[in-house]
PyMOL Python script that loads the backbone (N, CA, C, O; Angstrom):
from pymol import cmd

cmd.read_pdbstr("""\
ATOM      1  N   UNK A   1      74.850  68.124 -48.014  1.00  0.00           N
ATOM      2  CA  UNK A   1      75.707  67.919 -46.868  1.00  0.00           C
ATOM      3  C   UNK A   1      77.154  68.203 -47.262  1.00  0.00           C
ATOM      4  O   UNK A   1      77.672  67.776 -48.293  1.00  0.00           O
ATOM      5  N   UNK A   2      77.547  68.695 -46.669  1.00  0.00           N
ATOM      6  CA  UNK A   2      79.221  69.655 -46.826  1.00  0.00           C
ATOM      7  C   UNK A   2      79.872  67.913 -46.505  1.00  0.00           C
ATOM      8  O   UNK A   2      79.302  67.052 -45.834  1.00  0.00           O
ATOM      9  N   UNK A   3      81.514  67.760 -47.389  1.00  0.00           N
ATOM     10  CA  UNK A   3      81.826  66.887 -47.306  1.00  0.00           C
ATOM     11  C   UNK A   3      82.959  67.503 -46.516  1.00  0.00           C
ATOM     12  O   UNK A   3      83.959  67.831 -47.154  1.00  0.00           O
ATOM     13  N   UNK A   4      82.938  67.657 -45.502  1.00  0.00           N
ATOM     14  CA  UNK A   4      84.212  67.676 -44.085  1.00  0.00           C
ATOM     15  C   UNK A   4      85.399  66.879 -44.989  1.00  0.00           C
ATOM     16  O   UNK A   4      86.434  67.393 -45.413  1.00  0.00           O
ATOM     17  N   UNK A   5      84.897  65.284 -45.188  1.00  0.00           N
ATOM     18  CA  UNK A   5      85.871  64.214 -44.984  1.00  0.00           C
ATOM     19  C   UNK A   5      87.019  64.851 -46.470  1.00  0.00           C
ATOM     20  O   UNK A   5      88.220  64.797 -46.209  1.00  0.00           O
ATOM     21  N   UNK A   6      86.624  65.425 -47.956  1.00  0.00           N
ATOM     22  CA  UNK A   6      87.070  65.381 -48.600  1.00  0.00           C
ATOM     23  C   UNK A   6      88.131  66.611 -47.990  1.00  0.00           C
ATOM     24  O   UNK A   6      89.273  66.352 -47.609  1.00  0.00           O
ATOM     25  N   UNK A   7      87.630  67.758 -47.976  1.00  0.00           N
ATOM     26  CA  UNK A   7      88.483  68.830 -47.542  1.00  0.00           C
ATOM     27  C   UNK A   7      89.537  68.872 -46.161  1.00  0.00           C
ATOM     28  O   UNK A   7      90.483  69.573 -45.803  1.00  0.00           O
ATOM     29  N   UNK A   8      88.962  67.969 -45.747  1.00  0.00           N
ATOM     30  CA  UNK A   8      90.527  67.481 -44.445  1.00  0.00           C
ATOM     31  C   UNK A   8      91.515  66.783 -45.359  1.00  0.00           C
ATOM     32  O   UNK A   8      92.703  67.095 -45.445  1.00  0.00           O
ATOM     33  N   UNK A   9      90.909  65.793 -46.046  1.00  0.00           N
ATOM     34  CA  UNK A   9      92.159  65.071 -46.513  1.00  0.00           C
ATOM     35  C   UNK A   9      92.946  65.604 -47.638  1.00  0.00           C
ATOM     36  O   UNK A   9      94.096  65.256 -47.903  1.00  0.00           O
ATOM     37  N   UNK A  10      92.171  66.565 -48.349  1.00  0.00           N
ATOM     38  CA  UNK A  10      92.792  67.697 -49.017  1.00  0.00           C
ATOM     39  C   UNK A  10      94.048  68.385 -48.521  1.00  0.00           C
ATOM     40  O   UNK A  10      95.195  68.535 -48.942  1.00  0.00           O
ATOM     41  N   UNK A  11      93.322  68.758 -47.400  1.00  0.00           N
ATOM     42  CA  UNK A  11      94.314  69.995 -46.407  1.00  0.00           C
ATOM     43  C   UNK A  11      95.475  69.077 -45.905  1.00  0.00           C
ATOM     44  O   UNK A  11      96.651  69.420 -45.780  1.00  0.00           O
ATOM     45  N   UNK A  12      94.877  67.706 -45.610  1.00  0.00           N
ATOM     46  CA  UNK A  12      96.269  66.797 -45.192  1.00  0.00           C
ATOM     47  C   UNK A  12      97.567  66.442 -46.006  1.00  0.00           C
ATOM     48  O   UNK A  12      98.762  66.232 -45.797  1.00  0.00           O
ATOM     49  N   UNK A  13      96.430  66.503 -47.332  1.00  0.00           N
ATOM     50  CA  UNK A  13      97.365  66.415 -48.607  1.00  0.00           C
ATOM     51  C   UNK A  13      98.558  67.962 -48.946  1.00  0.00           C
ATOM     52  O   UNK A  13      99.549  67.951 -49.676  1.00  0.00           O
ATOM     53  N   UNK A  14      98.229  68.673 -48.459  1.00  0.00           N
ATOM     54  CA  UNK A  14      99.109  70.376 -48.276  1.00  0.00           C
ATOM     55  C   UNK A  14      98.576  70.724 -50.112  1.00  0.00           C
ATOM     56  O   UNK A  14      99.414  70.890 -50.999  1.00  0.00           O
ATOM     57  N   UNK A  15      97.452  70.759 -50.294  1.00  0.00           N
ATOM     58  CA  UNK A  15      96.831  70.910 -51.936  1.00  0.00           C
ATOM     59  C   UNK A  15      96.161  71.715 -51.435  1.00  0.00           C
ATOM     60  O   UNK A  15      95.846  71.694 -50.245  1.00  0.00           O
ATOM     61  N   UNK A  16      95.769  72.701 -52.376  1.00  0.00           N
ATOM     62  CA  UNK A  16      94.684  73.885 -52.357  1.00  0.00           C
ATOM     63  C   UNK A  16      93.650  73.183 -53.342  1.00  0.00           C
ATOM     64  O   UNK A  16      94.013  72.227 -54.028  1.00  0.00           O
ATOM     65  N   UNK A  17      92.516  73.618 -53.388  1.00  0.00           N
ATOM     66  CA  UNK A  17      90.910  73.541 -54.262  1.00  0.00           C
ATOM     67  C   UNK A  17      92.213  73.597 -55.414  1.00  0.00           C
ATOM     68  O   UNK A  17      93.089  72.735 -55.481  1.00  0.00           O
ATOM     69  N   UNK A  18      92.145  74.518 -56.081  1.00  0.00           N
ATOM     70  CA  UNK A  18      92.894  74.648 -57.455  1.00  0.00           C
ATOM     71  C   UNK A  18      94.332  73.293 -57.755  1.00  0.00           C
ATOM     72  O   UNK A  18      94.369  72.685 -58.825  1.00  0.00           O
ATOM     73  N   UNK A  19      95.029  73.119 -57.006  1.00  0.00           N
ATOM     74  CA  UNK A  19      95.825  72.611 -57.210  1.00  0.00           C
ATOM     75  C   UNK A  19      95.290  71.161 -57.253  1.00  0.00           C
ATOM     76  O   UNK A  19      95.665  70.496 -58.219  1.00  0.00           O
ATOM     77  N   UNK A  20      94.301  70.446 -56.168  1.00  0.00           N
ATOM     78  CA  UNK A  20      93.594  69.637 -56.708  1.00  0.00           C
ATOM     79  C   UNK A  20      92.621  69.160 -57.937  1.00  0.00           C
ATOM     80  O   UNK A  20      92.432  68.044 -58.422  1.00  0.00           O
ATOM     81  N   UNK A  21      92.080  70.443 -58.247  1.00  0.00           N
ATOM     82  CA  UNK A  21      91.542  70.781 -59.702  1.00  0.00           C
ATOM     83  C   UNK A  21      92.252  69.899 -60.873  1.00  0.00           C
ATOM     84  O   UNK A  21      91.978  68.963 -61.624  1.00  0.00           O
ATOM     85  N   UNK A  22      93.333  70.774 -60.567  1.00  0.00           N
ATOM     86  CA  UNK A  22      94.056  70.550 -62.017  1.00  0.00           C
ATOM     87  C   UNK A  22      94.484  69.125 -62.164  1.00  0.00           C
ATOM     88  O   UNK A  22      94.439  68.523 -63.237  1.00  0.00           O
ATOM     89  N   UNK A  23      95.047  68.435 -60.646  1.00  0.00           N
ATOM     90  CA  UNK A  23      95.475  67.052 -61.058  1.00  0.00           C
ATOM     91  C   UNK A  23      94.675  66.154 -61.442  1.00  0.00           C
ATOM     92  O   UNK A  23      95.136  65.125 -61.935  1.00  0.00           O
ATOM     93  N   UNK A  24      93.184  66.350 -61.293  1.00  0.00           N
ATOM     94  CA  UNK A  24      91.769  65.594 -61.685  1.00  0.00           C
ATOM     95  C   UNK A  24      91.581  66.167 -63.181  1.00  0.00           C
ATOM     96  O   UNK A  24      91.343  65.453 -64.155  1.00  0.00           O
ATOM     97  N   UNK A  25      91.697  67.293 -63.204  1.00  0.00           N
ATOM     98  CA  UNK A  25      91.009  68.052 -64.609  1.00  0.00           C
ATOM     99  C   UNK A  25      89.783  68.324 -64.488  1.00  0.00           C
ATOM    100  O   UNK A  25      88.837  67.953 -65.183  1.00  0.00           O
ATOM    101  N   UNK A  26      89.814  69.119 -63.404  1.00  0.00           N
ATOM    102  CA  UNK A  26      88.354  69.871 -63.421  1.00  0.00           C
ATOM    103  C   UNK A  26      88.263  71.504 -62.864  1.00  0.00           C
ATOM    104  O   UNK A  26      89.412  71.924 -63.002  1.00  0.00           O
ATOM    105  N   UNK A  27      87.730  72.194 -62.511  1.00  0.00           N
ATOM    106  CA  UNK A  27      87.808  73.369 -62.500  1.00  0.00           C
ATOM    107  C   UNK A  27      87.668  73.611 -60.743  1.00  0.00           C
ATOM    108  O   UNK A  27      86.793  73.030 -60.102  1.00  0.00           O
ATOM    109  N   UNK A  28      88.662  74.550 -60.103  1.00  0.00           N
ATOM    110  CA  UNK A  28      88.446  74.939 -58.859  1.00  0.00           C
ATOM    111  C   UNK A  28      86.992  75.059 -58.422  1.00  0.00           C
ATOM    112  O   UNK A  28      86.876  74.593 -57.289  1.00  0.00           O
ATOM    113  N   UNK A  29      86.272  75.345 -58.728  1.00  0.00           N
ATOM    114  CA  UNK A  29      85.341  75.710 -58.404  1.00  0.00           C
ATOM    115  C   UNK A  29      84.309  74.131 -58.247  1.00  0.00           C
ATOM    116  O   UNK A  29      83.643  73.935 -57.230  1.00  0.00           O
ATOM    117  N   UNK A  30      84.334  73.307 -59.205  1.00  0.00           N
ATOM    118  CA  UNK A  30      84.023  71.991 -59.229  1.00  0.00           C
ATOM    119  C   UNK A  30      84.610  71.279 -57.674  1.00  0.00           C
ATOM    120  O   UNK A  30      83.978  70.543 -56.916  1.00  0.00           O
ATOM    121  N   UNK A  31      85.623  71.645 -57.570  1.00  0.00           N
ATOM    122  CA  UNK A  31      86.191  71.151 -56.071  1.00  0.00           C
ATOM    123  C   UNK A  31      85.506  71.520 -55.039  1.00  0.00           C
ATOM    124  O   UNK A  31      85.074  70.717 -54.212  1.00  0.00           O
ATOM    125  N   UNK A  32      85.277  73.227 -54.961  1.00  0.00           N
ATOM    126  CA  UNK A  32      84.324  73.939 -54.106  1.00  0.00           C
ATOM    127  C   UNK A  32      83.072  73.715 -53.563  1.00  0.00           C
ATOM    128  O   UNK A  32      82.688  73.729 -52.393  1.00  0.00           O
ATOM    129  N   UNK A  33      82.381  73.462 -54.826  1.00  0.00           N
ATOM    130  CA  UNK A  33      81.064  73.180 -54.593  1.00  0.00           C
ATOM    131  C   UNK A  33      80.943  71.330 -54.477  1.00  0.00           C
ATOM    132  O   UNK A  33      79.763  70.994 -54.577  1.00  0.00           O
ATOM    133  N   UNK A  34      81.540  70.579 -54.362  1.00  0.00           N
ATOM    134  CA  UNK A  34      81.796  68.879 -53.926  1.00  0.00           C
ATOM    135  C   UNK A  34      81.922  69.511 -52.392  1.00  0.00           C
ATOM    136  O   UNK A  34      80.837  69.672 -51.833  1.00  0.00           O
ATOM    137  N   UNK A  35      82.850  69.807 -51.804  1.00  0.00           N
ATOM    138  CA  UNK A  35      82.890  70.336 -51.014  1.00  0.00           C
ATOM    139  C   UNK A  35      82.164  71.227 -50.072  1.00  0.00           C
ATOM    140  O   UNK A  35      82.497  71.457 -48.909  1.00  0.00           O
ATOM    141  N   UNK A  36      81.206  71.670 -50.660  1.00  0.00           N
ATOM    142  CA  UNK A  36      80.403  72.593 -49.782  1.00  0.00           C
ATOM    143  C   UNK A  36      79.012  72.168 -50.005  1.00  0.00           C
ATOM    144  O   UNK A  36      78.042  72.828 -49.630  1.00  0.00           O
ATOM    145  N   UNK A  37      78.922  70.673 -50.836  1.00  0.00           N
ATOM    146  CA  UNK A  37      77.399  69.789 -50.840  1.00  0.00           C
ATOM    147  C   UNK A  37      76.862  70.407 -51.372  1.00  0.00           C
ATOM    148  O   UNK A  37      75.699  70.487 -50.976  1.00  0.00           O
ATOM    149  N   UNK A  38      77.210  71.261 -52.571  1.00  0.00           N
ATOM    150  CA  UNK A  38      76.330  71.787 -53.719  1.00  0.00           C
ATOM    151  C   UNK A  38      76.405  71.444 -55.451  1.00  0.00           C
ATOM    152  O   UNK A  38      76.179  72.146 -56.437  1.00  0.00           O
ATOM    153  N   UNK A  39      77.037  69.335 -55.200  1.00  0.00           N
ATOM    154  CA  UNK A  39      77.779  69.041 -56.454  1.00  0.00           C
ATOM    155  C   UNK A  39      77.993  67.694 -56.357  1.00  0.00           C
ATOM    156  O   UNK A  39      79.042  67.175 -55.978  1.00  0.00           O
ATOM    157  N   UNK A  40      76.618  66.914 -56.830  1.00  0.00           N
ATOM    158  CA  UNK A  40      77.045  65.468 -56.362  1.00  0.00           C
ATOM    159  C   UNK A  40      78.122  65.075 -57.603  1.00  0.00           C
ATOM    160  O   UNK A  40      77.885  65.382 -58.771  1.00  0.00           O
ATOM    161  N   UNK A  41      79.184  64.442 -57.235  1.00  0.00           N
ATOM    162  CA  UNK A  41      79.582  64.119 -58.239  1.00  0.00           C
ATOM    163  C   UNK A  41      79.981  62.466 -59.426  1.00  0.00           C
ATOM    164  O   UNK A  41      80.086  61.375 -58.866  1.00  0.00           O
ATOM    165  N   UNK A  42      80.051  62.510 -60.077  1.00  0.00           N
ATOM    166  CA  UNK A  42      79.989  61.451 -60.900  1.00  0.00           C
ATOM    167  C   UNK A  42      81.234  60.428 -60.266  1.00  0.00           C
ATOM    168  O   UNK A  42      82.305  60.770 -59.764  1.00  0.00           O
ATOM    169  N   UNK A  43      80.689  59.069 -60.480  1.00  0.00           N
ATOM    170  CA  UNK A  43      81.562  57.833 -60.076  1.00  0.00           C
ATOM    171  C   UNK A  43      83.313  58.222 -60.276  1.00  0.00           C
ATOM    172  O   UNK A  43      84.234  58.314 -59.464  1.00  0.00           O
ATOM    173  N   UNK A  44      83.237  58.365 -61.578  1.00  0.00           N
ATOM    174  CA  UNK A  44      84.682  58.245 -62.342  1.00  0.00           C
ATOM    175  C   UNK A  44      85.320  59.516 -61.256  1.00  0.00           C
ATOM    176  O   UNK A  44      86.390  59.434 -60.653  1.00  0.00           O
ATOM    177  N   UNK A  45      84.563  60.426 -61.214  1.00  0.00           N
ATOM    178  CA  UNK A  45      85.449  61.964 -60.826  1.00  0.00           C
ATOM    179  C   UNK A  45      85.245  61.624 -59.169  1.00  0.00           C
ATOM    180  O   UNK A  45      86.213  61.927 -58.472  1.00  0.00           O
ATOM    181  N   UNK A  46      84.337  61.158 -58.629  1.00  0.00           N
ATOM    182  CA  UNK A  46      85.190  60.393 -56.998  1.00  0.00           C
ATOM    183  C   UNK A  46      86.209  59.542 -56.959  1.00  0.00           C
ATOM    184  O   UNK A  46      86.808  59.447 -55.888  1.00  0.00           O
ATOM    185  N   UNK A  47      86.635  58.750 -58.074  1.00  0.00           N
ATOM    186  CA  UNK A  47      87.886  57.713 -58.069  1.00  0.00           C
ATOM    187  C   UNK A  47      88.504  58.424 -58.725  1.00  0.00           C
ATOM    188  O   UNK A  47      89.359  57.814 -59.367  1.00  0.00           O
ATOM    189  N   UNK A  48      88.485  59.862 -58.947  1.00  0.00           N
ATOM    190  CA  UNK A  48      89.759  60.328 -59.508  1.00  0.00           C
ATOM    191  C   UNK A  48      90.428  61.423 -58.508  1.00  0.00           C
ATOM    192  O   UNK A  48      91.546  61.937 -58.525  1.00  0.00           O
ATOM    193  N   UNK A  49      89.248  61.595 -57.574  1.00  0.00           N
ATOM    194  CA  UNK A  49      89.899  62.352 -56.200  1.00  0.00           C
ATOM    195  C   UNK A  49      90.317  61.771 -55.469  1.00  0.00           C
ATOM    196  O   UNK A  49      91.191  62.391 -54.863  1.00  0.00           O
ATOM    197  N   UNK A  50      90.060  60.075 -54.883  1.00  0.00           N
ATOM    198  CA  UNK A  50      90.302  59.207 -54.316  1.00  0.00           C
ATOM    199  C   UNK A  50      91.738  58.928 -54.491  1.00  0.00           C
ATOM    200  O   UNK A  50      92.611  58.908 -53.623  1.00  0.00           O
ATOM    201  N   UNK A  51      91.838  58.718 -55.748  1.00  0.00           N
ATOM    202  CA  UNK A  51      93.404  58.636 -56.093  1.00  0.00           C
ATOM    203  C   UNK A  51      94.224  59.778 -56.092  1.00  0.00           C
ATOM    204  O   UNK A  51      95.444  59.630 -56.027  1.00  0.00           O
ATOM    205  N   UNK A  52      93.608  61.145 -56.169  1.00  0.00           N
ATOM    206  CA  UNK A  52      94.474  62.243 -56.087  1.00  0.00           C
ATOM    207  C   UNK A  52      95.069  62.408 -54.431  1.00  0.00           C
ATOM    208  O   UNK A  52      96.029  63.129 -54.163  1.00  0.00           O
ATOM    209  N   UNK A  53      94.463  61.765 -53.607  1.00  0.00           N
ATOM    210  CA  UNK A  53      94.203  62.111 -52.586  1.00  0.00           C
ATOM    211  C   UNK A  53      94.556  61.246 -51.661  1.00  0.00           C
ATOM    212  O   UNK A  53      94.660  61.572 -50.478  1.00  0.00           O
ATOM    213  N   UNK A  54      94.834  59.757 -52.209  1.00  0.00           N
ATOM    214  CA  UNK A  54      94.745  58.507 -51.614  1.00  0.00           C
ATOM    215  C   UNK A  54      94.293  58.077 -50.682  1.00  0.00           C
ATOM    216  O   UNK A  54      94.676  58.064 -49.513  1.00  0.00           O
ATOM    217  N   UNK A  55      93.578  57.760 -51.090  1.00  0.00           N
ATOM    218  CA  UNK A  55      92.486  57.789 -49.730  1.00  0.00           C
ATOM    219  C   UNK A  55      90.972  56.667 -50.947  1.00  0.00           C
ATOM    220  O   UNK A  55      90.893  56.603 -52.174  1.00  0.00           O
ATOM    221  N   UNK A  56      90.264  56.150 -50.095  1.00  0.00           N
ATOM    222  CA  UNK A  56      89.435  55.347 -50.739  1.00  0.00           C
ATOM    223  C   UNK A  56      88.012  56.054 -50.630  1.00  0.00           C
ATOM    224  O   UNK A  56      87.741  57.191 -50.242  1.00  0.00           O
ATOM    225  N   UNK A  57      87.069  54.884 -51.157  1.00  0.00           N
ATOM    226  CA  UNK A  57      86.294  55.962 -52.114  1.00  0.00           C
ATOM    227  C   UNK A  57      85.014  55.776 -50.603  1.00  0.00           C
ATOM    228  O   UNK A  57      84.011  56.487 -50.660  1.00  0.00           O
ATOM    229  N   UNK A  58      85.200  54.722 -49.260  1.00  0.00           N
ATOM    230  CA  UNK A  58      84.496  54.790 -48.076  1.00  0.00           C
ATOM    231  C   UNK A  58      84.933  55.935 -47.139  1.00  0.00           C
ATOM    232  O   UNK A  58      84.407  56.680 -46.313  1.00  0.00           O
ATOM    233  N   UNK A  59      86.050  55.730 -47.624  1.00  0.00           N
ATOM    234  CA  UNK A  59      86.960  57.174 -46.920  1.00  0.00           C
ATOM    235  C   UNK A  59      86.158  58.692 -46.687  1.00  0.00           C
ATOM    236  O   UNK A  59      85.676  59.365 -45.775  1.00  0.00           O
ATOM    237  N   UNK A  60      86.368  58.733 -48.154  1.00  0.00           N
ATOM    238  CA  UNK A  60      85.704  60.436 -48.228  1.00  0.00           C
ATOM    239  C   UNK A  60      84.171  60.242 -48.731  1.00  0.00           C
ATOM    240  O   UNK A  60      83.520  61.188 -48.287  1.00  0.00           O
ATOM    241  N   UNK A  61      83.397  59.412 -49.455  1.00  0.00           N
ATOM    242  CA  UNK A  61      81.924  59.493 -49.637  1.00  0.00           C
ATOM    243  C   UNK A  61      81.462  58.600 -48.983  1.00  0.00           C
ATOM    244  O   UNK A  61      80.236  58.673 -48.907  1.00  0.00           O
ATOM    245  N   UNK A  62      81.830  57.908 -48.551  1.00  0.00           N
ATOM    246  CA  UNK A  62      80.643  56.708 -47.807  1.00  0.00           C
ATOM    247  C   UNK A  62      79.871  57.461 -46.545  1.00  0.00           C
ATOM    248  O   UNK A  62      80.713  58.014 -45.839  1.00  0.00           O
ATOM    249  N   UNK A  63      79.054  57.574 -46.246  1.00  0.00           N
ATOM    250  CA  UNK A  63      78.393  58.316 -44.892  1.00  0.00           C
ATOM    251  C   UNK A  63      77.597  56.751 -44.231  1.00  0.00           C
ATOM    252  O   UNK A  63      77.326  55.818 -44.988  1.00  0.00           O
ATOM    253  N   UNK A  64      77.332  56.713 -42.815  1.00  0.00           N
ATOM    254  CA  UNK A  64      77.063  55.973 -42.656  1.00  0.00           C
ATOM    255  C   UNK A  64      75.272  56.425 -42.133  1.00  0.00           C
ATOM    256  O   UNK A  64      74.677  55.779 -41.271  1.00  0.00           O
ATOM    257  N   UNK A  65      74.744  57.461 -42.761  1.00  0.00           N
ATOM    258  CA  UNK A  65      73.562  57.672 -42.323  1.00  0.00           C
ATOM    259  C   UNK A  65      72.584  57.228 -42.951  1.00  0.00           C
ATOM    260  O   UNK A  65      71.442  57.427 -42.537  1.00  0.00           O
TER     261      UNK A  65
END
""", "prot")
cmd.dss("prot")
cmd.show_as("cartoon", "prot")
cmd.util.cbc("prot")
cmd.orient("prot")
């Protein structure tokens, strides 16, 4: 499932995939595929987008389905 919620708040943030990358330490492409639901990702590296991003961790992963 494509995560809508992360990539709005991205775009709200005025950050590109890459520029978010780097403030986490992970590779553009790692952003991409979180993003396009081809990349579940590990606890630590959602609370490190959470904080890149500010925004909490019900915010952008919690789904209520």
């Amino acid at each position: 499932m494509k995560n809508k919620k992360m990539k709005l708040a991205r775009v709200e943030c005025d950050l590109t995939q890459e520029q978010l990358a780097e403030k986490i330490g992970v590779t553009r492409q790692t952003i991409g595929l979180i993003e396009s639901g081809n990349y579940n990702p590990s606890i630590s590296l959602c609370i490190d987008i959470c904080k890149a991003l500010n925004r909490t961790l019900d915010e952008l992963f919690w789904t209520a389905e």
